[in-house]
C-alpha positions in Angstrom: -75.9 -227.2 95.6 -75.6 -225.9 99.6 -75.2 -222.3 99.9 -71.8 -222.6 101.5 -70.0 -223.9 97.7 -72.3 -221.2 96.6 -70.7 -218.4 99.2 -67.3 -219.6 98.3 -67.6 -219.4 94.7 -68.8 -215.6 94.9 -66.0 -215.1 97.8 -63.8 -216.3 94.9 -64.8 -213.9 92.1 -64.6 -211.2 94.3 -61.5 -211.8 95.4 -60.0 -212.5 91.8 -61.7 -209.8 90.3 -60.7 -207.4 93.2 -57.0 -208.4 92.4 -57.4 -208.1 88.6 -58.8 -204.7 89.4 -55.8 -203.6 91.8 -53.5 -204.6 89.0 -55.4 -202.9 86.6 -55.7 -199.7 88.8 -51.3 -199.6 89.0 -49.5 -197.1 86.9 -46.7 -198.4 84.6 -43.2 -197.5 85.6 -42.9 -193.8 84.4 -40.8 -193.5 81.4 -38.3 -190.4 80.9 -38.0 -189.9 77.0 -34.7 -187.6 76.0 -36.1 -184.0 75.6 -35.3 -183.0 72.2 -34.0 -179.3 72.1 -36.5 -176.4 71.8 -36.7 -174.9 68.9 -35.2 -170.8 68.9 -38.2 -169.0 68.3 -36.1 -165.6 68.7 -36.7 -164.9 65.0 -40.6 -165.4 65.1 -43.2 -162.8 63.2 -44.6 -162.7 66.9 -41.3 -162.9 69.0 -39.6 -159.8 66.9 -43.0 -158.0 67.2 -43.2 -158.1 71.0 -39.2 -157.5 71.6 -40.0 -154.0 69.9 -43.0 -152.8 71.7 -41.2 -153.8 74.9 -38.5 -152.1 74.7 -40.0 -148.5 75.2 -41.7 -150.8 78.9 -38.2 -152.1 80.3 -38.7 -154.7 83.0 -42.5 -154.7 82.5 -44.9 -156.3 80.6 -47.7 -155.9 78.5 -51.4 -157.3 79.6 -54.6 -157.4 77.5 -57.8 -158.6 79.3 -59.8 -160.8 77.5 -63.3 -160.7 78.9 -65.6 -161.9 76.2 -66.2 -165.3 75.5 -65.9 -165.0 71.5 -62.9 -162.6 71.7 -61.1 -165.5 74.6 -61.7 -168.0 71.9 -60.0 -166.0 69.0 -57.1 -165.4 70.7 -56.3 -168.8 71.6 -57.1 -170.2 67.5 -55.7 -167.3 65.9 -52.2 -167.2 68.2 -52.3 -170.8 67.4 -52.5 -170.5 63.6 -49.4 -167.8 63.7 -47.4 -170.3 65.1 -44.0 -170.9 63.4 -41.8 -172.8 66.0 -43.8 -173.6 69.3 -47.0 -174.3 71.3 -46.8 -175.2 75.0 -50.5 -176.2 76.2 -51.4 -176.7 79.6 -55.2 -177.2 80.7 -57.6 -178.8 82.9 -60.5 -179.4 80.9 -60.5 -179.8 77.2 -63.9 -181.2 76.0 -64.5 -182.5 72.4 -67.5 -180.3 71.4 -67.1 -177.1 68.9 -64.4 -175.4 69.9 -62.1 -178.3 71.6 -62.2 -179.9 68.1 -61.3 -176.5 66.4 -58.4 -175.8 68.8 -57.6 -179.6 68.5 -57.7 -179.0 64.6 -55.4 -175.9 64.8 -52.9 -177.9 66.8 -52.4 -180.8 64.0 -52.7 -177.8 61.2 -49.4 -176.1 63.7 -47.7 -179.9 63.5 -48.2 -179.8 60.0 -46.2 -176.6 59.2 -43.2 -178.0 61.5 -44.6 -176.1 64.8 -43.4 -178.5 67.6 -46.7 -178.8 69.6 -46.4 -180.0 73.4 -50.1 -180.4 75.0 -50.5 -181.2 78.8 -53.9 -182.0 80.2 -55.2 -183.1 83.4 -56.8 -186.6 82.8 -59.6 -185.5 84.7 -60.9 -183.8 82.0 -60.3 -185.2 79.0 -63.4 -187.3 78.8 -64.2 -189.0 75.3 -61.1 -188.1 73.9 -58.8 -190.8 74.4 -58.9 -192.2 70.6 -57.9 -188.6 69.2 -55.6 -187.5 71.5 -53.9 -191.2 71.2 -53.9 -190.8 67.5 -52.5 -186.7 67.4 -49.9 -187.9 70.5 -48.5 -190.2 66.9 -47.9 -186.7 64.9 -44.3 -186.1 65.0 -44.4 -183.0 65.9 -46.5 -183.4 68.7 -46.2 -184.9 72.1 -49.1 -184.9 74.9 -48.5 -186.2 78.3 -51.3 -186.9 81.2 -51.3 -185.3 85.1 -52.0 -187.8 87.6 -53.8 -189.7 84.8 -56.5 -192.8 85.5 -54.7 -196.3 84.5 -58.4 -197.5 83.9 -60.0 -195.7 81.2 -63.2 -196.8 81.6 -65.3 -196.3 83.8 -62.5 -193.8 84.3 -64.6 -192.8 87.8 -63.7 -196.5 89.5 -60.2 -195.1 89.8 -61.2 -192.9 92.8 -61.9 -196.2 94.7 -58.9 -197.5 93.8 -56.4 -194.6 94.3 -58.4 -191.4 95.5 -56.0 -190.0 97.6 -53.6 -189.5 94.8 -56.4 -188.8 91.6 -58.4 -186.4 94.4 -55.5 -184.0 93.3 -55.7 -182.5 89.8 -54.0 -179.8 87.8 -56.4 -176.9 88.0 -53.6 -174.5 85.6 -54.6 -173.2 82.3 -51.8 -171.9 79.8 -51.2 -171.3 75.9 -48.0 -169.6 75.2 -46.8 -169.4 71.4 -43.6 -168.9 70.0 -42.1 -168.0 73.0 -43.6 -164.7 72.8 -47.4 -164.4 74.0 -49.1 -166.3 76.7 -52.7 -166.8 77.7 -53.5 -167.4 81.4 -56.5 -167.0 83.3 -59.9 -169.4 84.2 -61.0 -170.5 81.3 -60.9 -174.2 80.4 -61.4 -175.6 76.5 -65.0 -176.0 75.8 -68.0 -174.3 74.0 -69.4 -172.7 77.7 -66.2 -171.3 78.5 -66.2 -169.1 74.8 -69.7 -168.0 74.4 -70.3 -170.8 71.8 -72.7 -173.1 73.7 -76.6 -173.8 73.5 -77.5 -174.2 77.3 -74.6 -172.3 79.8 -72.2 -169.7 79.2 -69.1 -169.4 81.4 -68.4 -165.3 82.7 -64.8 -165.7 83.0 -61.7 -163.4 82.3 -58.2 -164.4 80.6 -55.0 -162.3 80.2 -53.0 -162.1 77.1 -49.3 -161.4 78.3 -46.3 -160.6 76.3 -42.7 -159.2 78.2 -40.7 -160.8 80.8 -43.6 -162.5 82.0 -44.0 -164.9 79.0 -40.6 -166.6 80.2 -42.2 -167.5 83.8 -44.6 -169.3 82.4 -42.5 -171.2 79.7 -40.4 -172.0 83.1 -43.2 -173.4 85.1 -44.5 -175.4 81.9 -40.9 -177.0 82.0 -41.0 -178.2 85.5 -44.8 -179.4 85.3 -44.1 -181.2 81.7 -41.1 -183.1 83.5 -43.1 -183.6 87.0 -43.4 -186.8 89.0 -46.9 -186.6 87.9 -46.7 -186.3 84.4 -46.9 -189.6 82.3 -46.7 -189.8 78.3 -49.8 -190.5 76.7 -48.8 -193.0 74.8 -47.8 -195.1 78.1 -52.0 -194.7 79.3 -54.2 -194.4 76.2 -54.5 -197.2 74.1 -52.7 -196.8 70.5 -54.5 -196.0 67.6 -53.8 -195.3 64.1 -54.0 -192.7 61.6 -57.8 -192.9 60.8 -58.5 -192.1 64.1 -56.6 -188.2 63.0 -58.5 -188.4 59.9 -61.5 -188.0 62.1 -60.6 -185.6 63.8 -60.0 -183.6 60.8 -63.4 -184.5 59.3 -65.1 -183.7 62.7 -63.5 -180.0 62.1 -65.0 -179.7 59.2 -68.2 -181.1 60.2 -68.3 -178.4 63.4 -67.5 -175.4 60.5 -69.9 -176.6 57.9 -72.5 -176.5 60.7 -74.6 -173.4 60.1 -74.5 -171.9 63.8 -71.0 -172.9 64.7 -69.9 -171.3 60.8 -71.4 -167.8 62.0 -69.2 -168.1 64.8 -65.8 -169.3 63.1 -66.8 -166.4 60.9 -67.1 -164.1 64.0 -63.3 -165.2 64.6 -61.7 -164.4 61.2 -63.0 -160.4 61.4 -61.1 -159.6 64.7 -57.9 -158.8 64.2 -56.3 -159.6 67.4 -53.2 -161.0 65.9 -52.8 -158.5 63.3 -52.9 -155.8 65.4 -50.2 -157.6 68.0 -47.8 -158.1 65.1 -48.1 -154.2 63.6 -47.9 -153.3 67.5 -51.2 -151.6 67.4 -52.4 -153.6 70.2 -53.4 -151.7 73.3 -51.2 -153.2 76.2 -51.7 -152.2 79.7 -47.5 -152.3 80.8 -47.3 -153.2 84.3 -44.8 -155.1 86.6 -46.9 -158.8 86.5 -45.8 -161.6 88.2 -46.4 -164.9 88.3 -47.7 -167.1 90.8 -48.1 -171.2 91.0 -48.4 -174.4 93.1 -45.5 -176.8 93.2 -46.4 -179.7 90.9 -45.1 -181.9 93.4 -48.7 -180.7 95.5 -50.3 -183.0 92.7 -48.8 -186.1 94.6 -49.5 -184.3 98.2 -45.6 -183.4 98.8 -45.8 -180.2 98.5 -45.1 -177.7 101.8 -47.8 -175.0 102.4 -44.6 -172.8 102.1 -44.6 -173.2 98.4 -48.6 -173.4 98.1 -50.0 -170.8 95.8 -52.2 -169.2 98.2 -49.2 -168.5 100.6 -47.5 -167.0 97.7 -50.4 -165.1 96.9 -50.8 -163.2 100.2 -47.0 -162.0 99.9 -47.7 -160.8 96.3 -50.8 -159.1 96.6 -49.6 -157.1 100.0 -51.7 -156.6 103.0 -55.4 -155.2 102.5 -55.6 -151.5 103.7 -58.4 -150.0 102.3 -60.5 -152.1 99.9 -60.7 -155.9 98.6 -63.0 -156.8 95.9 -63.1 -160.5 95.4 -65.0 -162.6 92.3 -65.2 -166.5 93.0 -67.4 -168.6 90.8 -67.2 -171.2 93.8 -66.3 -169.1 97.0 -66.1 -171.5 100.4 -64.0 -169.4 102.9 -64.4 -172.1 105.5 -64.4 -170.7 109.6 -60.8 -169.6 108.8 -61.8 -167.6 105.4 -64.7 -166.4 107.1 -63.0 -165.0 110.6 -60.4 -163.4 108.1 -62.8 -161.4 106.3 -64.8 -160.8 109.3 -61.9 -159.7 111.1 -60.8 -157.1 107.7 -64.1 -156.0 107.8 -64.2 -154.8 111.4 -61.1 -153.2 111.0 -62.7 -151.0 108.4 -61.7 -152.5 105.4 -64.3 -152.1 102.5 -65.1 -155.6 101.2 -67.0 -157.1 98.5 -67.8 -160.5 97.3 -69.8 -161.6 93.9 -70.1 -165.3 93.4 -72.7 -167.6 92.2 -76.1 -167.9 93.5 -77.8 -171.3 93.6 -79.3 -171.3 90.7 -76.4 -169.8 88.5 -74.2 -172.7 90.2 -72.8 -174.8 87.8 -71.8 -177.5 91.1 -74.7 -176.8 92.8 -73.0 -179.2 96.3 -70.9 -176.1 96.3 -73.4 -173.9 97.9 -73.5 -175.9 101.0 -70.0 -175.4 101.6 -70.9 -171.6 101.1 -73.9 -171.3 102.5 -73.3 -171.7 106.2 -71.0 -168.3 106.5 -73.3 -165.8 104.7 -74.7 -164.2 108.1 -71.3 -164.2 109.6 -69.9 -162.5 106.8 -73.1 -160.8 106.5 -73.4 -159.8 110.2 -69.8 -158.5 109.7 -70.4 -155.9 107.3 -68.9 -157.7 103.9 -70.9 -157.0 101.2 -71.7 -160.0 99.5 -73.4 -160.1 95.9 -75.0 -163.6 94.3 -75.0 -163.7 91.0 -78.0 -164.4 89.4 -78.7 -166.4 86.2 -79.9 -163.6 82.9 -82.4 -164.1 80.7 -81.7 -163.9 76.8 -78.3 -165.5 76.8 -76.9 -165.0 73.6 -75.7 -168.0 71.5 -74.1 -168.9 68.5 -77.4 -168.5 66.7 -77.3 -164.9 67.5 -74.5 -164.1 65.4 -71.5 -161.4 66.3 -72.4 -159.5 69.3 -72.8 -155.3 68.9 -69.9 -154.7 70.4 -68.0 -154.3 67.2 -64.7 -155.8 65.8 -61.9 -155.4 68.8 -61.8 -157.4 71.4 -61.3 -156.9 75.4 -61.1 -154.0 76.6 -57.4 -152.7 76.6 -59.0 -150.6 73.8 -61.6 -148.6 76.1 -59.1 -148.3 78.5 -58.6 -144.2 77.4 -60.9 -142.9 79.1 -64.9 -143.8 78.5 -65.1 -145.5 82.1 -68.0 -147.4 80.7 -66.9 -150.9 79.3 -64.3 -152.0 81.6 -65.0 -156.0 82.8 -68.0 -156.8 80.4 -67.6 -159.9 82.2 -69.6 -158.8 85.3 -72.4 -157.3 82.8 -75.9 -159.7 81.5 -75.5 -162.5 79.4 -74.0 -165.2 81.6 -75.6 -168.1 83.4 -73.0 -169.0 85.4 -69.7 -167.0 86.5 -66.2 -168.7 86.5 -64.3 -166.0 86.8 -61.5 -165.9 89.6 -60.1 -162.2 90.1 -59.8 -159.9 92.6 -58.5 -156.4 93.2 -56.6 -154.9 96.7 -56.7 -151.3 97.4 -57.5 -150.5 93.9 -53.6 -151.0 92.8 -53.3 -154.3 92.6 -55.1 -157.1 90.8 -55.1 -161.0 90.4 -56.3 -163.5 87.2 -55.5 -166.8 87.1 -57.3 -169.8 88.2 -57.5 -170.0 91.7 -60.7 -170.6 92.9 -61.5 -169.4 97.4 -62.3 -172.6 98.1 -60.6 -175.3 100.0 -59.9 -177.9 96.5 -58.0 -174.7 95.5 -56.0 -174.2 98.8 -55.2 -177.7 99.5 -55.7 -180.2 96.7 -55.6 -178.8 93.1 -52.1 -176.9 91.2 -53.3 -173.4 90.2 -51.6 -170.8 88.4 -52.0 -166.8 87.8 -50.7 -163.5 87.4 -50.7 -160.9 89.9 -50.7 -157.2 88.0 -49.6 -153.8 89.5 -51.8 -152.1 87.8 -54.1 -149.2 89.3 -56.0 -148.9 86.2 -57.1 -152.5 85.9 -57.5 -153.1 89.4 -60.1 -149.9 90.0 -61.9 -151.3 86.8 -62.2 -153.9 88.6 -63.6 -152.2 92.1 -65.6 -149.9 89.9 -67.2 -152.5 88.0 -67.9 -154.7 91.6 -69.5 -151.2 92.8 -71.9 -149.8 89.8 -72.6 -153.3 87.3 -72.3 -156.6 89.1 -75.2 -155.3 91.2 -77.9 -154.7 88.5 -77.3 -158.5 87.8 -77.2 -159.8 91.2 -79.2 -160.5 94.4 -77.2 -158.4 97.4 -77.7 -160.9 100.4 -78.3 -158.6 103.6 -80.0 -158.6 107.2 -83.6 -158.1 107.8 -85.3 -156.3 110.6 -85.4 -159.7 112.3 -82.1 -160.6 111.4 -82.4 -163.4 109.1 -80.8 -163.2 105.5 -82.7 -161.3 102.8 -81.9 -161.0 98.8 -83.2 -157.8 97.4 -82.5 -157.2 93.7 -83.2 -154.2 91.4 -85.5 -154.9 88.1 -86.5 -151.9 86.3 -86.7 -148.9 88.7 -87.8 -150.9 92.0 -85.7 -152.8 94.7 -87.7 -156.3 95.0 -86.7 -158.6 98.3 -87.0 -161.9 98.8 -87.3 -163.4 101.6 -86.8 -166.6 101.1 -83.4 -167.6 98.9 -84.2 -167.6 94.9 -83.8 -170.6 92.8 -84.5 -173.0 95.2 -87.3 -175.1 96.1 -88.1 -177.5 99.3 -86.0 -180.4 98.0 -82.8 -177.7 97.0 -83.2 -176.4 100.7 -83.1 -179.8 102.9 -80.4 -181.0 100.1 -77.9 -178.3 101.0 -78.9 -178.4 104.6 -77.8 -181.9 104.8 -74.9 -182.0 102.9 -73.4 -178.7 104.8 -73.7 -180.9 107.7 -71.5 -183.2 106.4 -67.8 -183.6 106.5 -67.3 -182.5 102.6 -66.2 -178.8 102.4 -62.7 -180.1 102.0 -63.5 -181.3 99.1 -65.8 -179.0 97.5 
C-alpha cells in the first residue's frame, strides 16, 4: 500500500472525527421549564427570628464575619439543616471530598423534609460529580442547573479547544441563602481546603453571614443568574442516572462521618451554636448599611458592558480613597493600569497596603508571573506590599477543635478586646484566598472578587460592600500589627533591587534572593511573564 491511500485514509479520520467532535462539542437547544412558585418562607423559625432583631436596625442589616475555616463550614451545614421551605445555592467549585459530600448530604436530607432545594454550579468545577449531581437533580424537590457547562463530559478539558472563548468565562459567585432569611457570601468555594478540614492546604479566606434587607438582593440576583442565557438544566448535560447512584451518595456520607478524623470534626460542628444563637437573637450582628455588588450574568457569554461590570460598580460603592486602602488578594495582578493607579494613590499620599500570596503559599503558582513584574514599581512608589508566607504546624482534622472555644467569628470579640479581629490573617494557613479590602477605615468589601484581570474581564463575581468603621479598621489594624509576623515585606535594598525581610523570634532576617523558589521556579516565571497570558491569569 503507497503512502498517498495511506495519507488519505488518516486525512479521512481526522476529518470525520473532527466533525463528530464539533457535533459533540454543540450545546442542545436551551430548554425553559415553567418556574414553579416559591414557596413563602415568611413564617420560617429563621425568617420570624431575623424580622425581630431587625426591626430595632431599620434600613440596615446585620453582618457576622466568618473567618475560621471550621466555624465557615458550620454555618453553611447547620443553616442548611434548619431549613423548612428554601435553599438557593450558587458556587464555583464544589468538590466531592469531606465536606462537599456532607453539604451534598444535607441538601437531599433538606429535599427530604419538603425544603425546595435549587443548586447552581459553575461546570468548571464540578469535577467527578456528574453521576451524583445527575442522580439528586431526580429528587423532587431539587433542581440543579449548569453555567456555561462543557457538552463533553470527558475529557471535560477538550472543550476549551472547541469553544474557549465562551467556557474561558466562568461564574466566579459563591452564595447560600436559606429560607429567605440568612445568606452566606464571601470567597469560599465547597471543598475540605476552603474549611480547615483538609490533610495538605488550608484556604485563609473570610465569609459574611447576612440577615436584613440585604438577604433580598441576593435572592434577586440568584433569580436572574438561575434564568440566565447561560444557565442549562442538568438534566439536559449530565447523563441520567438512577436512584442507586443517591443511595451512594448517602452511604459516602456516612462513610466520610464514620471516618475517625473527619468524625472529630463533624463533632466540632454540632457544639457551636451558630444557629441557636441566630434564632434566640443572641447572635452578635455588626448592623450596617451593606450593599450588594455583582457582574451581569450576561458577562458569562461576553455581552456584558463594562458599565455594568462589577469592578466599575465597585469603585462607585466603595467611594474615592482619601486616606488609607488596605487591600487582601490571594492572586493580586494589577496589570500597568492597576499598577500606575496605585502608584499614582500612593504619591498623592495615600497610605497603602497589599498582602497576597508569596510563591510558595501560591496555590496557581503561573499567577506570580503575572504579579511579579510590578513589585519594584509598586515598591519604588511607596505601597507597602506584604507576601504571605506558608506556616508551619497547620492544624488538621487530626488535631481536633481548635482553642479558641465554642463561638464562632468574631462578631463576638467585637466589644472591645482589640485582639481577635480577622484570625484569618493570623498562622495556620498555607495559602490565602481571601478577597477583602478596607478604604479610609469606614468602609469595607467581602465577596469574591479577586485584583486580577480573570476577575475584571472574564469571570461573574459577587460581594458585599459594608459601611462599617468597626470592621473596616479591624481590618487596617489587623493589615498593620498581624499579617506582618506571618509574612515577607518586599522592600528596596541599598542597591535598589527587591529584598524580603521577615521577623522570626526577636530578629528581622532578609533575604535577598525571593523565598520558595529555586533556579527552575525563577526562569519559569521569567518566561511566562514574558508571555502574552496575564489576561488570563
Amino acid at each position: 500500500m503507497g503512502m498517498a491511500p495511506i495519507a488519505l485514509a488518516i486525512g479521512a479520520a481526522f476529518l470525520v472525527s473532527a466533525f463528530f467532535l464539533h457535533r459533540a462539542s454543540r450545546l442542545p437547544e436551551r430548554r425553559n421549564r415553567k418556574a414553579a412558585p416559591l414557596p413563602d418562607t415568611s413564617q420560617t423559625r429563621l425568617a420570624q427570628s431575623v424580622r425581630r432583631q431587625a426591626l430595632c436596625h431599620p434600613r440596615l442589616s446585620g453582618v457576622y464575619l466568618l473567618e475560621d475555616g471550621i466555624d465557615a463550614f458550620a454555618a453553611r451545614l447547620l443553616l442548611i439543616q434548619s431549613a423548612e421551605r428554601r435553599l438557593d445555592v450558587q458556587y464555583y467549585i464544589w468538590h466531592g471530598d469531606r465536606t462537599g459530600t456532607l453539604l451534598l448530604e444535607a441538601l437531599r436530607q433538606a429535599a427530604d423534609r419538603g425544603v425546595r432545594v435549587r443548586l447552581l454550579l459553575d461546570d468548571n468545577g464540578i469535577s467527578g460529580l456528574d453521576a451524583v449531581l445527575a442522580a439528586l437533580d431526580r429528587h423532587p424537590n431539587v433542581e440543579i442547573r449548569l453555567f456555561n457547562p462543557f457538552p463533553i463530559r470527558f475529557p471535560k478539558a477538550l472543550g476549551f479547544l472547541l469553544d474557549f472563548r465562551r467556557l474561558n468565562r466562568r461564574m466566579h459567585n459563591k452564595s447560600l441563602t436559606v429560607d429567605g432569611a440568612v445568606t452566606i457570601v464571601g470567597g469560599r468555594n465547597i471543598g475540605d481546603e476552603y474549611f480547615d478540614a483538609g490533610d495538605d492546604a488550608l484556604f485563609v479566606d473570610v465569609d459574611v453571614l447576612a440577615v436584613g434587607p440585604i438577604v433580598a438582593d441576593v435572592e434577586r440576583d440568584f433569580e436572574r443568574y438561575w434564568d440566565s442565557q447561560s444557565v442549562y438544566p442538568a438534566d439536559q448535560i449530565l447523563h441520567p442516572l438512577g436512584r442507586p447512584r443517591l443511595q451512594k451518595l448517602i452511604t459516602r456520607a456516612s462513610i466520610v462521618e464514620r471516618d475517625p478524623s473527619a468524625r472529630r470534626y463533624v463533632q466540632r460542628v454540632e457544639t457551636l451554636p451558630l444557629v441557636s444563637d441566630l434564632l434566640e437573637g443572641t447572635l452578635e450582628f455588626e448592623w450596617a448599611v451593606v450593599s450588594m455588588i455583582s457582574d451581569e450574568p450576561a458577562k458569562g457569554l461576553g455581552r456584558a458592558s463594562r458599565r455594568s461590570h462589577l469592578l466599575t460598580r465597585l469603585e462607585e460603592s466603595m467611594g474615592p480613597v482619601t486616606r488609607e486602602l488596605g487591600l487582601v488578594s490571594g492572586y493580586f495582578v494589577p496589570g500597568s493600569r492597576g499598577a500606575r493607579y496605585f502608584a499614582d494613590l500612593a504619591a498623592s499620599g495615600v497610605s497603602i497596603t497589599v498582602l497576597t500570596n508569596g510563591y510558595a503559599a501560591a496555590d496557581v503558582s503561573l499567577v506570580h508571573a503575572g504579579y511579579a513584574p510590578y513589585r519594584h514599581r509598586l515598591v519604588a512608589a511607596g505601597v507597602r506590599l506584604l507576601e504571605m508566607r506558608p506556616q508551619s504546624g497547620s492544624r488538621t482534622l487530626a488535631d481536633g477543635p481548635s482553642k479558641k472555644g465554642s463561638r464562632i467569628g468574631v462578631a463576638s470579640r467585637l466589644r472591645g478586646t482589640g485582639t481577635g479581629s480577622f484570625a484569618a490573617l493570623r498562622a495556620g494557613a498555607t495559602t490565602l484566598h481571601a478577597k477583602t479590602f478596607t478604604v479610609d477605615r469606614e468602609r469595607l468589601f467581602v465577596g469574591s472578587f479577586n485584583l486580577d484581570p480573570r476577575s475584571f474581564r472574564l469571570n461573574t463575581e459577587l460581594g458585599f460592600v459594608i459601611e462599617s468603621p468597626a470592621l473596616a479598621s479591624r481590618l487596617a489594624e489587623a493589615l498593620d500589627t498581624q499579617a506582618p509576623q506571618n509574612a515577607y515585606e518586599v522592600l528596596l535594598g541599598p542597591d535598589g533591587k527587591l529584598i524580603w525581610k521577615t521577623r522570626q523570634g526577636s530578629a528581622d532576617t532578609v533575604l535577598t534572593r525571593e523565598p520558595g523558589m529555586n533556579v527552575f521556579d525563577r526562569l519559569l516565571i521569567a518566561l511566562a511573564s514574558r508571555l502574552p497570558i496575564s489576561g488570563l491569569l
